[in-house]
Every structure is written in C-alpha cells, then in structure tokens.
N, C-alpha and C positions, 0 to 999 in steps of 0.2 A: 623504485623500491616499494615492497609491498609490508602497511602497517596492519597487524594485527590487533583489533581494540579489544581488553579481556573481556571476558563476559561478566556482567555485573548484575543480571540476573535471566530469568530460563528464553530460551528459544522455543517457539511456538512459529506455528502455520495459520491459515487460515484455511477456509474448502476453496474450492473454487470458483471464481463469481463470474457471472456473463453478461456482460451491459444490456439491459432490458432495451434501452431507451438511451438516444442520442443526447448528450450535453446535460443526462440527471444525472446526479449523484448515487449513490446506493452504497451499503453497510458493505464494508470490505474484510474486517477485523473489530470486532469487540470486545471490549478489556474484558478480561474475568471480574468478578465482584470478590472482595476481600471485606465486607463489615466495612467498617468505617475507615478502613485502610488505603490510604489512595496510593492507585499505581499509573505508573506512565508505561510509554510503550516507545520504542527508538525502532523504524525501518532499517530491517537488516539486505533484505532481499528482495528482487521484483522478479515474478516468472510471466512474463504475457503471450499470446498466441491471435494471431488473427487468419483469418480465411476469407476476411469481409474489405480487405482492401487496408492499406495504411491509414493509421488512425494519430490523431492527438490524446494522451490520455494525461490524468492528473490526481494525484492521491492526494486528499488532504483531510480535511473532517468539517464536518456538518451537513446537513442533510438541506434539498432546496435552494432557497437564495440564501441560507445560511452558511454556504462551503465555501472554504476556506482551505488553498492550495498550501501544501506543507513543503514543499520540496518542487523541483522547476517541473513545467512539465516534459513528458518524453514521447518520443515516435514509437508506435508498433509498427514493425515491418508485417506487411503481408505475406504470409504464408515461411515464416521463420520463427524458430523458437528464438524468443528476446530476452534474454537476460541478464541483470544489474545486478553487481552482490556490493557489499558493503563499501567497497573503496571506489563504486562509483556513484554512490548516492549520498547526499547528504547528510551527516548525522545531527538529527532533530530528533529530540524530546516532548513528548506532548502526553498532556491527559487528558486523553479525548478519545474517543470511538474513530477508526481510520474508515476513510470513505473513499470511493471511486468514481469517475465520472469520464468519461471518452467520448469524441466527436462521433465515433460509428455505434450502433447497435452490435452485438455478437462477439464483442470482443472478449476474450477469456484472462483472465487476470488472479496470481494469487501470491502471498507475501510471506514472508519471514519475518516474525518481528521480534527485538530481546526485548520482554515484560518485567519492569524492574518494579520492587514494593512488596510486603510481607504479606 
C-alpha cells in the first residue's frame, strides 16, 4: 500500500550536479535564506544517471571530512535512469545544506526536496 505524507511545506528542485571528483562531497541543494528564520529540508526524491559504470553514491551534508550520510547509501546503475521517490527513501529532517558524494566521477544526480519554514 502506498502512503501519501501531506505537504507541509513547498517542493523545490535542485539543477543538476556532476560528481567532479571520486569520494568528494559537493553542494547538491541549498536552503533558501529566510532572515532569521530557520528552515529544514526533508528528501522527497532522487533522480540519478550514469554512463561511467555503477557507482556508490551518498547524500548527506557537509562538505570534506565533515560529511555526514543522511540516508543509507544507494547504487547507480549504469546506463539506466535510477529513480527513488519518497516511499523509498527515508524521511529525515535536517537543517543543513544537502551534499553529494559518489565512488565514480560523472555521475549525474538531482533531488526533490519539501522546504519547510517561513
């Protein structure tokens, strides 16, 4: 059976991002700024793409030795559109910048995220 979680607040994208560089991190999603308002962000969706061979990949946040896996990691298939929507990923809450990180270079990756906070 398929649950429905309501929106509790707006659906946004991110652009596209292309792993530079094997087992770095890099900015995936950035919270909007709201003043002094702080907002979280919950992974709605994963769209990923590879042409470079199966890869491990890992969203979470912080940049460096500082990243921090939010959610397990997942396989890209090579050469298949991969994708996760909400009832197969975990729902986590975090206020923090979402970051990316994949065992290959070229990997193509972008997200849905619902942005909650005024």
């Amino acid at each position: 059976m398929t649950y429905i979680t309501p929106a509790r607040g707006i659906r946004k994208s991110s652009a596209i991002i292309t792993a530079a560089a094997p087992a770095t991190p890099e900015n995936l999603y950035l919270l909007s700024v709201a003043g002094t308002v702080t907002r979280s962000v919950i992974l709605r969706k994963i769209w990923a793409w590879s042409a470079v061979g199966a890869s491990i990949t890992q969203i979470g946040q912080g940049l460096g030795i500082g990243f921090a896996a939010i959610i397990p990691p997942f396989l890209v298939l090579n050469g298949v559109e991969n994708i996760w929507d909400e009832n197969d990923i975990p729902e986590v809450e975090i206020v923090a910048n979402l970051t990316v990180q994949s065992v290959l270079a070229g990997i193509m990756i972008m997200v849905e995220v619902e942005e909650i906070g005024n």
